[in-house]
C-alpha positions as CSV (number, residue, x, y, z in Angstrom):
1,X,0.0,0.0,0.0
2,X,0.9,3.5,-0.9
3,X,2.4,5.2,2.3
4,X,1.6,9.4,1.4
5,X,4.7,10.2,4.4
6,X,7.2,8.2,2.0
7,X,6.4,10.8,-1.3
8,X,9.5,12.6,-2.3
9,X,7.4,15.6,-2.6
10,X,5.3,15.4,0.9
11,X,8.8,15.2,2.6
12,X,10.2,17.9,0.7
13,X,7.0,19.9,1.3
14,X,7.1,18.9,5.3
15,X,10.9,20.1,5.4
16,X,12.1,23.4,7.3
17,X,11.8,26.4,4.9
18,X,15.4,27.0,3.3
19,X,15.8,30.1,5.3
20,X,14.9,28.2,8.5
21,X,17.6,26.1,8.3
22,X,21.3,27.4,10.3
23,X,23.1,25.6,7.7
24,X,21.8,27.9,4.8
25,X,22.8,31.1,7.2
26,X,26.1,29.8,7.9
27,X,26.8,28.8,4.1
28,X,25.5,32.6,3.3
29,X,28.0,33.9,5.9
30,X,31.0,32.2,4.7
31,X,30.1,32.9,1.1
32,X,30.0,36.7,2.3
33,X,33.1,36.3,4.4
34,X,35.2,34.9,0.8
35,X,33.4,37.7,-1.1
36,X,34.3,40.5,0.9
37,X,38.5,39.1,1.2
38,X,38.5,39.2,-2.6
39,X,37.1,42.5,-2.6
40,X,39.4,43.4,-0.3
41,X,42.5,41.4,-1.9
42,X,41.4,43.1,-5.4
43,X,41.9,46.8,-3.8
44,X,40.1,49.9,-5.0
45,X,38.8,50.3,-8.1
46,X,39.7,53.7,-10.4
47,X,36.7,54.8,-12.2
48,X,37.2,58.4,-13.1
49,X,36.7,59.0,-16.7
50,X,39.3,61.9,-16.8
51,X,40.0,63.2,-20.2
52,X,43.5,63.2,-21.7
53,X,43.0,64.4,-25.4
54,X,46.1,65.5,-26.3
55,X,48.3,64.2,-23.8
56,X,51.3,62.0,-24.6
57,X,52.0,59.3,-23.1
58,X,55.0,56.3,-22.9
59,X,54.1,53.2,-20.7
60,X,57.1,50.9,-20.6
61,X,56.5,47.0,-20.6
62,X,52.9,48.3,-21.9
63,X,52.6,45.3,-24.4
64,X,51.6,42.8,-21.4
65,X,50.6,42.6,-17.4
66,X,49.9,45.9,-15.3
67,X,51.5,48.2,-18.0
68,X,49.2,46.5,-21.1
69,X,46.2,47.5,-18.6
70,X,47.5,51.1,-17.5
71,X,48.3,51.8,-21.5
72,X,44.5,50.5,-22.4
73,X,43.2,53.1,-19.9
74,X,45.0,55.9,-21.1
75,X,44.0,55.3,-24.6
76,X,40.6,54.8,-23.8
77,X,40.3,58.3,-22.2
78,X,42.3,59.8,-25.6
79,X,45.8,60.1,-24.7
80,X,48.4,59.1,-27.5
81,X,50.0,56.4,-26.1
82,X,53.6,54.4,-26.6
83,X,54.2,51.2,-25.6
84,X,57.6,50.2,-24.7
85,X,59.1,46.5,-24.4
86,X,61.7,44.5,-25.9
87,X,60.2,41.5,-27.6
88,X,59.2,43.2,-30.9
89,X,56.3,40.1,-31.3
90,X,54.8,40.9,-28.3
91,X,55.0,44.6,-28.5
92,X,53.6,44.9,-31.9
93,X,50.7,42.2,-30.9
94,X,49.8,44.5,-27.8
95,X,49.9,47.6,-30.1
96,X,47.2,46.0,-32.4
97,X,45.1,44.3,-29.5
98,X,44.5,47.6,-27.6
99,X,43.6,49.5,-30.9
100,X,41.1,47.7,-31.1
101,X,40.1,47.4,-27.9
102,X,39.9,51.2,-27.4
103,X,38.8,51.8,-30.8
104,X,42.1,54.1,-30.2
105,X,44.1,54.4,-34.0
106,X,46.8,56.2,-31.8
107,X,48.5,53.6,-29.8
108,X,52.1,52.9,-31.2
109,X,54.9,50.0,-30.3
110,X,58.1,51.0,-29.8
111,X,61.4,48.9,-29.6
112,X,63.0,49.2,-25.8
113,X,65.7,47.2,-24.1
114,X,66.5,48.5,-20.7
115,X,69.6,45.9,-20.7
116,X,71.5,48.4,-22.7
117,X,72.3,52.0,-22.1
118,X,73.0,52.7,-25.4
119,X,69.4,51.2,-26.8
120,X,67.7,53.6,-24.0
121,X,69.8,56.5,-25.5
122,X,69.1,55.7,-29.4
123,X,65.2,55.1,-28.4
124,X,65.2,58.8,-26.7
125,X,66.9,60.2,-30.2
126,X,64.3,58.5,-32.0
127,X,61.0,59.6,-29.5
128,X,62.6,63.1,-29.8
129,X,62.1,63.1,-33.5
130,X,58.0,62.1,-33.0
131,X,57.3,63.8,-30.4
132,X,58.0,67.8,-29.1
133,X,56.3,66.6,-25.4
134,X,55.9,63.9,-23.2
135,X,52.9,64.4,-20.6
136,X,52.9,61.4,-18.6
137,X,55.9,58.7,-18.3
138,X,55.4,55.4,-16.6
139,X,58.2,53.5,-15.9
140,X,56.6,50.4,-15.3
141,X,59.0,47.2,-16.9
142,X,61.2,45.4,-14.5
143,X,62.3,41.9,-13.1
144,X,62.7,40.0,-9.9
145,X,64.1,37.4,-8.7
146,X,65.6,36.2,-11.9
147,X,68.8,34.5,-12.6
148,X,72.1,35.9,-12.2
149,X,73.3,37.9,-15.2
150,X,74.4,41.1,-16.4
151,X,73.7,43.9,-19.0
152,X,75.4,44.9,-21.9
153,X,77.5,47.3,-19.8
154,X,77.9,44.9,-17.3
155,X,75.6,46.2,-14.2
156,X,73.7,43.4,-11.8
157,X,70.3,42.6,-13.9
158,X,68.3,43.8,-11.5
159,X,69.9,46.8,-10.8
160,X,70.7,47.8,-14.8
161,X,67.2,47.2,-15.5
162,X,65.3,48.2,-12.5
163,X,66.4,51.4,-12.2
164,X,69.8,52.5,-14.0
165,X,67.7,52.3,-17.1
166,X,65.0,54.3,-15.6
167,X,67.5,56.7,-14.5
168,X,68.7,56.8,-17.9
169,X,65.3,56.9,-19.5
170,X,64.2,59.9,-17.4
171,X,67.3,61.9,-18.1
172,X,67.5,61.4,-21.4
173,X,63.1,62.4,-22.0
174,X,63.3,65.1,-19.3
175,X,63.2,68.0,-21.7
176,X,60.0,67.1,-22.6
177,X,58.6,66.3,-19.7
178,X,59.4,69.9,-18.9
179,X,57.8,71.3,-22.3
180,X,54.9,69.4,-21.7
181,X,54.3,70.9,-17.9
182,X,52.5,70.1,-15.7
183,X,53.5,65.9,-16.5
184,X,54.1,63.0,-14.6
185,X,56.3,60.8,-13.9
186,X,55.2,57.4,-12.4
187,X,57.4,54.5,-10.7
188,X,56.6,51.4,-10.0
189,X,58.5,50.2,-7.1
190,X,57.6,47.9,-4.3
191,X,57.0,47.5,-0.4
192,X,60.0,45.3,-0.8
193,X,62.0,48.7,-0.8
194,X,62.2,49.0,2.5
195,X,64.2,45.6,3.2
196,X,66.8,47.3,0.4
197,X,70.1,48.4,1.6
198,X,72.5,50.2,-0.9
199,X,75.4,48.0,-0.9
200,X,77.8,51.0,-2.5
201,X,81.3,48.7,-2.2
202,X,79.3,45.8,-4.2
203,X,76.6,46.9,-6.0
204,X,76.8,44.4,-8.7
205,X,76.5,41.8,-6.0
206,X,80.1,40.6,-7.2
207,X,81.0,39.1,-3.6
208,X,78.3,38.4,-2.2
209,X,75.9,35.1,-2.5
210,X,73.1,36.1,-5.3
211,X,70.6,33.2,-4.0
212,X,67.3,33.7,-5.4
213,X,67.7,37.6,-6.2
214,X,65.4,38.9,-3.5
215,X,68.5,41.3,-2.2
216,X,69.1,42.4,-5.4
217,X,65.5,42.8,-6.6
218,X,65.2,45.1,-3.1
219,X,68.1,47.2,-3.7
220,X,66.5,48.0,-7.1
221,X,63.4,49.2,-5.6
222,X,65.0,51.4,-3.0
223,X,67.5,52.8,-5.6
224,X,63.9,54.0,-7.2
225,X,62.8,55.7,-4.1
226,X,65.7,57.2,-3.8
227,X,66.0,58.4,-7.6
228,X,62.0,60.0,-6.4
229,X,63.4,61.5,-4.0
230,X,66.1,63.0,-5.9
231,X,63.9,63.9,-8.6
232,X,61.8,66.2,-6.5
233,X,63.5,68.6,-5.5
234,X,65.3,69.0,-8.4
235,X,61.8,69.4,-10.6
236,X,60.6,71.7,-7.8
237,X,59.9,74.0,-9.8
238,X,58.6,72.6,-13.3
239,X,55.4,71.3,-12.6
240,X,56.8,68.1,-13.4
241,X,55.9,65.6,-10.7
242,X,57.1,62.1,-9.7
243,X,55.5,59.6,-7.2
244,X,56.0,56.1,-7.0
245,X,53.6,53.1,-6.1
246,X,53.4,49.2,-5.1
247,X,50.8,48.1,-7.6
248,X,50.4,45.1,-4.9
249,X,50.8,41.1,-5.2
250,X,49.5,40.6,-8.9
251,X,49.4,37.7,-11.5
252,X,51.4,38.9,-13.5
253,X,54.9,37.4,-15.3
254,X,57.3,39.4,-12.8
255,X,56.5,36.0,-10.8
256,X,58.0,34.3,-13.9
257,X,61.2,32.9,-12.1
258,X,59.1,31.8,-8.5
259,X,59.0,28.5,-7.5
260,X,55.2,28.7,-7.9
261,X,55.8,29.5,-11.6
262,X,58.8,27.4,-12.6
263,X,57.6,23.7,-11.2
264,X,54.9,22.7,-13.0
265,X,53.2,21.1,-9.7
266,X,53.6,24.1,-7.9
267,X,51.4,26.2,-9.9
268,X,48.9,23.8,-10.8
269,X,48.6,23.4,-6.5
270,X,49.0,26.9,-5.6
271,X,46.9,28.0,-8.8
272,X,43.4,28.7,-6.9
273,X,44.7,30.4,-3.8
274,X,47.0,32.7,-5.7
275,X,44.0,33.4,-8.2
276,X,41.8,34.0,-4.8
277,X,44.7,35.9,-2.5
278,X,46.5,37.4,-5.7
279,X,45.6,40.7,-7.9
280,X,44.7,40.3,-11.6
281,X,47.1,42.7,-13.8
282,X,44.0,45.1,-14.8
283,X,43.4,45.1,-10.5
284,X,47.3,46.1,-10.0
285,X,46.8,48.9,-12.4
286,X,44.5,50.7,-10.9
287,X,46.9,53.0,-8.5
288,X,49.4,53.5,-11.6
289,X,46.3,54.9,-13.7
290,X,44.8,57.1,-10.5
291,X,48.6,58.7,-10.6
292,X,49.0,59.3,-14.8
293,X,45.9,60.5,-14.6
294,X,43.9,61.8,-11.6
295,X,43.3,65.4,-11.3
296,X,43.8,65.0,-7.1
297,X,47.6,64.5,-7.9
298,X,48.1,66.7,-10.6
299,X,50.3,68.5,-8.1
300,X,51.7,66.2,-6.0
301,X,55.5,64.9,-6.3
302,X,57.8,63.0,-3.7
303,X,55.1,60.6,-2.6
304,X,54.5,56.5,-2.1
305,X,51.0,55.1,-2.9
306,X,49.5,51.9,-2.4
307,X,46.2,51.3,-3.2
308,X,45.3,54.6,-4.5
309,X,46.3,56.0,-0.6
310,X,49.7,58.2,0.0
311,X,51.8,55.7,2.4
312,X,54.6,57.3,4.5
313,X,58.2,57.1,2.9
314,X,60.3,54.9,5.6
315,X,64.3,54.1,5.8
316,X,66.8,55.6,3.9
317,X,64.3,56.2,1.1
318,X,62.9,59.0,3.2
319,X,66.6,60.3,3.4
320,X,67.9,63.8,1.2
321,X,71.6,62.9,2.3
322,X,71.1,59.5,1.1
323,X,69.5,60.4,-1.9
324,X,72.3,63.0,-3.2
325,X,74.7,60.8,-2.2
326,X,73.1,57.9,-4.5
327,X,72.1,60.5,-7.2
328,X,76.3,61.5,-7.5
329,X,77.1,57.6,-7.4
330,X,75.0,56.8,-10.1
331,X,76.2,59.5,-12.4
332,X,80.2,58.1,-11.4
333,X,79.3,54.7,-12.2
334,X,77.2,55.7,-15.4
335,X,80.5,58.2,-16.4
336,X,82.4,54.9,-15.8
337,X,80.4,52.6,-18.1
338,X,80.9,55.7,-21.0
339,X,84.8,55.6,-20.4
340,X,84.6,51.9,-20.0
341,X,83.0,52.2,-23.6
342,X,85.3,54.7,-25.1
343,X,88.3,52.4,-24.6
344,X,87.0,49.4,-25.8
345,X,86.9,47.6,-22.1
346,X,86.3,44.1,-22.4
347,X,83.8,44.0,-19.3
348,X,81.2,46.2,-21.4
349,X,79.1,43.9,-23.4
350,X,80.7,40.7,-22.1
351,X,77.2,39.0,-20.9
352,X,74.7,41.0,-23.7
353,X,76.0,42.3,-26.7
354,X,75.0,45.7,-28.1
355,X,73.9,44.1,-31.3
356,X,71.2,41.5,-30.1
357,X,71.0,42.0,-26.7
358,X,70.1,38.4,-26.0
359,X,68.9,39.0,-22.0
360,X,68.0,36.4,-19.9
361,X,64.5,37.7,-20.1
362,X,64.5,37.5,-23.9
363,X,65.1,34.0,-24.2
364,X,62.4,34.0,-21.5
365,X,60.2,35.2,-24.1
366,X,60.8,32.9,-27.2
C-alpha cells in the first residue's frame, strides 16, 4: 500500500523552509566572508573617466601585465600612447590588440631594451624626432628574482634594468617632460623597498651570495625611491611631478622565475589560492592609472601610494643625504660605463652584446 509520508514531494513539502535552516545562514555567511577578502585582496577600483585628449604618453612594458592595462586606460580616455618592451612580437601584438580594444588608432609599439644603455639613449633620439612633449611617463618594466646575469654594460640585472635604465630613461626624455608641464612621472617600485640596503662597495653583488635575487631585486626598488626622491626637489619648480607606487601582489609574469611559476606542480597546486589571494594585472593597475591620470595628484610629487592612498616614505628612502649621495654615485658609475665604452673595455658587453642584446628575459620570451 501506498504510504503518502514516504512521497518525495510530501517530505520535501514537510521540510524546514530554506531560510529556517542554520546551515543555509552559515553557508550565506561564509560565502560573504570569501566575497568580501576578494574584494578586499582586489583593492580599490579607479573609475574616473578623466580626459587626456592631447596628452602623450610612454608606458614601458605596456605590451603585457599591469603596464598592457595602465596603457588601455590611457587610450581609452584619448591620450596618444607608446608602448615600450623589448620583444618586438609581443609589443607589436599589444599595439594591435588595444587599438582595437579602445577603438584608439593612436596607440604605437616602440622597440625598448633597458639591458643596454645605449638602446635607451638611441630610443630617446628617436621619440625626440616624433614627439616635441611627453605628458605622462610610466616607468613600469622590470624583473625580480631572476637568474644571475648582467647587461650589456655589465651592471647586476636587477639593478641595470630596474632602475639605472630608468635613470637613464628619465634623463635622457626630461626635456620634454618639462615642455609638456604640468606631466608626470610614475614608478613602480615595491613594499620590498624598504628591506633594500644600498650595498655602495658591491653593487653588482660581485661578492656576495646572489641566491634567489630577493637582495638584489630590493636594492632596485630602494634605488627608485631614492632616484624620487632625488627627482623632487630637483623638478621643484617645473610642474613636473614624480611619485611612485606598489601596484600590490598581482598575477602577472614578474612571478615568472618563483618556484610557484617554474615547477609545474607548484602552480597547478597553488593556482586557486593565488588566483583567490592574488591581484589580476588590470586590478594592479588601478593606483598606476589614479597617478597618470587623476586630477587630485596633478600637483603632487615625492610621494608613495598603495592602493590609491599616500603611504609614508620609511628608511633611507625618506633620506635627502642618502638620496644626493646615491644620485652622484649613479652619475660616477654611469660616467664609468661611457669611459669603459670609449676604450674598448672588455667587461662592457661581455654578458649581452650591443647588437642583439640576448637577456636572460629574452630568451624567457621565445
Amino acid at each position: 500500500m501506498f504510504d503518502p509520508s514516504e512521497d518525495p514531494f510530501t517530505k520535501l513539502l514537510d521540510s524546514p523552509p530554506f531560510f529556517d535552516s542554520w546551515y543555509t545562514w552559515i553557508g550565506i555567511l561564509l560565502i560573504a566572508i570569501l566575497a568580501g577578502v576578494r574584494s578586499y585582496m582586489r583593492g580599490p577600483q579607479y573609475f574616473s573617466q578623466t580626459s587626456l585628449e592631447g596628452k602623450v604618453a610612454l608606458v614601458t612594458g605596456g605590451n603585457r601585465g599591469i603596464g598592457y592595462y595602465t596603457a588601455k586606460e590611457l587610450a581609452v580616455r584619448g591620450a596618444k600612447v607608446y608602448i615600450a618592451c623589448r620583444n618586438n612580437d609581443l609589443g607589436r601584438a599589444a599595439e594591435a590588440e588595444l587599438r582595437k580594444l579602445t577603438g584608439s588608432s593612436t596607440v604605437y609599439f616602440l622597440s625598448l631594451k633597458l639591458g643596454s644603455l645605449q638602446h635607451i639613449r638611441q630610443f630617446c633620439k628617436e621619440f625626440k624626432e616624433k614627439e616635441d612633449k611627453l605628458d605622462i611617463l610610466y616607468c613600469n618594466a622590470g624583473v625580480m628574482t631572476c637568474p644571475p646575469t648582467r647587461t650589456s654594460d655589465n651592471f647586476e640585472y636587477h639593478f641595470g634594468v630596474n632602475y639605472v635604465a630608468n635613470y637613464v630613461l628619465i634623463s635622457e626624455l626630461l626635456g620634454l617632460l618639462r615642455a609638456a608641464a604640468p606631466s608626470r612621472i610614475v614608478l613602480i617600485t615595491s613594499a620590498a623597498y624598504f628591506l633594500g640596503q644600498i650595498n655602495y662597495p658591491d653593487i653588482n653583488h660581485d661578492k656576495a651570495d646572489y641566491g634567489n635575487g630577493a637582495t638584489c631585486f630590493s636594492q632596485s626598488k630602494l634605488a627608485l625611491m631614492l632616484l624620487m626622491k632625488k627627482l623632487t626637489d630637483i623638478l621643484e619648480d617645473s610642474e613636473v611631478t614624480v611619485n611612485a607606487c606598489h601596484p600590490g601582489v598581482a598575477r602577472t609574469d614578474i612571478h615568472r622565475y618563483m618556484p610557484m611559476r617554474t615547477s609545474k606542480f607548484l602552480y597547478i597546486s597553488t593556482l586557486p589560492v593565488c588566483w583567490y589571494l592574488m591581484k589580476s594585472a588590470a586590478d594592479g593597475a588601478q593606483t598606476p592609472i589614479y597617478l597618470c591620470v587623476d586630477e587630485a595628484v596633478k600637483s603632487t610629487s615625492g610621494k608613495y601610494y598603495v592602493d590609491m592612498q599616500e603611504k609614508a616614505v620609511e628608511g633611507p628612502a625618506a633620506s635627502k643625504e642618502e638620496a644626493d649621495k646615491f644620485w652622484l654615485f649613479t652619475q660616477q658609475l654611469i660616467d664609468s660605463v661611457h669611459s669603459k665604452r670609449e676604450s674598448g673595455d672588455a667587461s662592457i658587453n661581455q654578458s649581452v652584446t650591443s647588437n642583439d642584446d640576448t637577456s636572460v628575459e629574452d630568451k624567457k620570451d621565445k
